[in-house]
N, C-alpha and C positions, 0 to 999 in steps of 0.2 A: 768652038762651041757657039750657038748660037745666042744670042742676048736673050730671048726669052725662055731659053732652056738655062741662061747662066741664072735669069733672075727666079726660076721657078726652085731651082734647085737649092738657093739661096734661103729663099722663104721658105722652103722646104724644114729646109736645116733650122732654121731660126721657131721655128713651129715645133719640132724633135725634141730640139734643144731645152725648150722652154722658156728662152729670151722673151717671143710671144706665146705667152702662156695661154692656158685653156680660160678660154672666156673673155679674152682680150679684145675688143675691139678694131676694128683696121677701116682704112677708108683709103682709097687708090692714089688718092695725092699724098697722103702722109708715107703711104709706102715708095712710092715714088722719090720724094726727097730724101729717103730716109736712103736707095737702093742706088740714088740721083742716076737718073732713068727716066723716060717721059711713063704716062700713064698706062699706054698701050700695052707692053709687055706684064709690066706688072696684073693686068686686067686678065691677059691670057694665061698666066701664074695661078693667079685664085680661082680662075675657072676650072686650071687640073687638079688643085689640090679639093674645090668642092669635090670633084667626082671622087679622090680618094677618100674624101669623108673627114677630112681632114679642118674643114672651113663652112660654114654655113654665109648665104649670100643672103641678105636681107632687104631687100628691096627699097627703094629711095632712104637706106640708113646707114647701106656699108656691107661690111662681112664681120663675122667673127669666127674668131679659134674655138674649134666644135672643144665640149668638155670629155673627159675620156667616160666612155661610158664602164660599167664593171661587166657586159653583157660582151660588148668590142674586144675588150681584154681578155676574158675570160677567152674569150672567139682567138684571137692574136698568139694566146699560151700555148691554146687547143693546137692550134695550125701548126704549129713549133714545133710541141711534141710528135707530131705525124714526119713531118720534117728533117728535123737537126739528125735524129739517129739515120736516116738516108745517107744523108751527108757526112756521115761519122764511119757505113758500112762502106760508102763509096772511097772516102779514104783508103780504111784500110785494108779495101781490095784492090784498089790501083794505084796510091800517093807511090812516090819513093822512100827510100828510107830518108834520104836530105831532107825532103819534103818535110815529114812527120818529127825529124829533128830539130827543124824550127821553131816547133812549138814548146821545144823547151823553156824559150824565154820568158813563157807564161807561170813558168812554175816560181814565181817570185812575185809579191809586188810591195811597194810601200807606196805611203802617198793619201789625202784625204776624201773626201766623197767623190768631188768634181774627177779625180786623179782615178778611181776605182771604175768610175763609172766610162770612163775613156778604155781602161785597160781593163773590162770588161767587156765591152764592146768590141775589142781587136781581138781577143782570143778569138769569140766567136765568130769573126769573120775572119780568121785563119783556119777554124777549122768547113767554114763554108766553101773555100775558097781550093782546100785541101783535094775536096773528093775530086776535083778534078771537071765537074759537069758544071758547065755553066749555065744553065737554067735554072737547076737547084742550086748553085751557089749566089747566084741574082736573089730567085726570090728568097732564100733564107736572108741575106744583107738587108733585103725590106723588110723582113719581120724584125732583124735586132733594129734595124734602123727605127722603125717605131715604137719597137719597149724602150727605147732609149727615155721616150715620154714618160710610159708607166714610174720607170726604174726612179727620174729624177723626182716624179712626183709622188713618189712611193716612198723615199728612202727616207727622208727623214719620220716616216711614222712606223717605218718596221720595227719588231720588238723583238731585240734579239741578232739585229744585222751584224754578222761577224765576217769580216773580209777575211781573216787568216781560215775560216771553214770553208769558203768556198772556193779558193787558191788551194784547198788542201784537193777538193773533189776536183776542180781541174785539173790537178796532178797526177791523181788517181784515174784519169780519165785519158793525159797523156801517156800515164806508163800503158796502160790496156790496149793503147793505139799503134803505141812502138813497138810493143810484145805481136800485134798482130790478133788479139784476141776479141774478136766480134761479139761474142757472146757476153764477155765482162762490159769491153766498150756500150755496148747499148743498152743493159743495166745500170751502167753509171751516169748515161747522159739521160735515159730515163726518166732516172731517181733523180737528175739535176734537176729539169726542167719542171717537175711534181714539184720540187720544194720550194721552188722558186713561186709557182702557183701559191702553191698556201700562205709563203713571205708574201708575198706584193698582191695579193687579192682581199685580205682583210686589209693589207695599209693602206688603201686605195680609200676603201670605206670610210674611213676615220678622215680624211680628205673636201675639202669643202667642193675641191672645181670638180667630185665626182658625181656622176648621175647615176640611175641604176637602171634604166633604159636604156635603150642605144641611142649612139648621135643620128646627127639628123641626116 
């Protein structure tokens, strides 16, 4: 890999993550020492992450981590929902049966927020990764790859966040995939992704680093 695709990715992740949180400040040398890297790459870093909307570049002051907007979000769920069931019918017209057995190990978790939100994120990029297409399984990994933000910065203001409800609908979601039935499967991943909208779009609100415009 290339150094400034290792450091983009890097900042990338650190940006998802939430380490540099929404509204944080960055300035090229601090990222630099921080990636210990000279400035060049990291320069070419924040130039792709502005384009993805990800960083606002501010001229003689630095960049900053754009704030989530509820407008981007709402945009991010929408595109999901268009999405995930693709990728849920793609499975279960072409996976193998191995394949789609795999994802039994989802039907379990223990473990606290940080732990939920990791082993949230691999289901759904098991079941991206299922259908077998990889252009829909790319870009569905970039959309969880970026509710990873909403999700962190959502979670502690959901009302009502119950990891054993939603390990129960993943399950319900795996038996409909292994049964082979499209018509339940896509009902259930559906009704996932709707719920999920209404959890994490008000808890956003109640959120300081959110806007209600879109970034910049």
């Amino acid at each position: 890999m290339l150094l400034r695709d290792n450091i983009y990715d890097r900042l990338r992740t650190d940006i998802l993550s939430c380490q540099l949180a929404p509204g944080d400040d960055m300035r090229e040398q601090e990222l630099a020492e921080r990636y210990r890297v000279s400035r060049q790459p990291v320069r070419e870093a924040l130039a792709r992450l502005a384009r993805e909307h990800l960083v606002t570049v501010t001229p003689r002051q630095g960049y900053r981590v754009n704030p989530i907007s509820l407008a981007d979000a709402r945009d991010l769920l929408r595109f999901r929902l268009a999405l995930e069931p693709a990728c849920v019918a793609e499975a279960i017209n072409n996976a193998s049966d191995d394949v789609l057995k795999t994802l039994d190990q989802f039907r379990r978790f223990s473990g606290d927020h940080e732990a939920f939100i990791a082993y949230n994120r691999a289901f759904h990029t098991a079941l991206a990764h299922a259908s077998g297409n990889r252009r829909m399984a790319g870009a569905l990994c970039d959309l969880i790859g970026q509710a990873d933000r909403l999700v962190r910065v959502s979670l502690a203001n959901v009302r009502g966040h119950d990891p054993k409800k939603l390990v129960a609908e993943h399950t319900a979601l795996i038996e409909a995939m292994q049964r082979r039935d499209r018509r339940a499967a896509a009902r259930i991943i559906k009704s996932h992704i709707t719920q999920t909208e209404k959890r994490v779009l008000p808890a956003l609100r109640r959120n300081a680093v959110i806007v209600e415009g879109r970034d910049a």
